[in-house]
N, C-alpha and C positions, 0 to 999 in steps of 0.2 A: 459411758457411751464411747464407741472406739470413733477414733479419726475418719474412717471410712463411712462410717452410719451420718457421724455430723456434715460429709459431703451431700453424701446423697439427700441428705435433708433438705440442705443448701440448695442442692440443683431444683427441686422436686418445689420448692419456697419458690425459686426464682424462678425458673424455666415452665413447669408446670402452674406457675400461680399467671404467667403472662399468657403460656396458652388458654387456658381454663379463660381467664378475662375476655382475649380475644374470642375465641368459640363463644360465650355468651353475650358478647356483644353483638356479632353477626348474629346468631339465632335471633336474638330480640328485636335486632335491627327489621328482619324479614317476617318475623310468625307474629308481633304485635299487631291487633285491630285495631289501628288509629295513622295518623297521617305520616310519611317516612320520615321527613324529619323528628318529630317528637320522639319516633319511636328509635332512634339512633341516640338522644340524648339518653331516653331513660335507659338504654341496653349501655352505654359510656359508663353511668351512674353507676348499676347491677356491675357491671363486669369491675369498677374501683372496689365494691365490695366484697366480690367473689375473687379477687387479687388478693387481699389482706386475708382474708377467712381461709387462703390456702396457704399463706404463709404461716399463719398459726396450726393450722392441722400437721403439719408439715412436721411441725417443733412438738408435738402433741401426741402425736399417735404411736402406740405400742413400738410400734417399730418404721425401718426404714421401709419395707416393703407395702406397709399398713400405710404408710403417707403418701406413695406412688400412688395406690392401688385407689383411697380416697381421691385422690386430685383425677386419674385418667379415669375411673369408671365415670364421672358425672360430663368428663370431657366426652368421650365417647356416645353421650346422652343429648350433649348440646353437639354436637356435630351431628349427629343424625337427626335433630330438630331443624337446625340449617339447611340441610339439604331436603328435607321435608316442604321447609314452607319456599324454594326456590320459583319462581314460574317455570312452568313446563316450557 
């Protein structure tokens, strides 16, 4: 694994595994059917997990590209859930 692949992992770990958190915590926060705080705990919870689970893909996947492309297509999935369950 060259120098440069192990960055990009790095970033894709940290930077992508903090967005990914944040986007699924907003989305949960808003698209859960139940009362807003609760649903801010459980999206808190979800999103510690979906933190850690991008940090391993991250380390995980064929390649540097293959780890981006896992962490941002599910980002791009909870961001248009976010803005879906918004009030008009």
């Amino acid at each position: 694994m060259s120098p440069l692949s192990i960055t990009s992992r790095t970033l894709a770990a940290a930077l992508g595994g903090y967005g990914l958190a944040s986007l699924s915590a907003m989305a949960l926060a808003v698209t859960l059917p139940m009362a807003r705080d609760q649903a801010v705990i459980i999206g808190i919870m979800v999103a510690l997990l979906l933190c850690s689970g991008a940090a391993i893909w991250a380390f995980s996947a064929r390649s540097a590209w293959r780890a981006w492309a896992g962490i941002l297509a599910p980002g791009v999935l909870l961001g248009g859930l976010y803005l879906w369950g918004l009030p008009a």
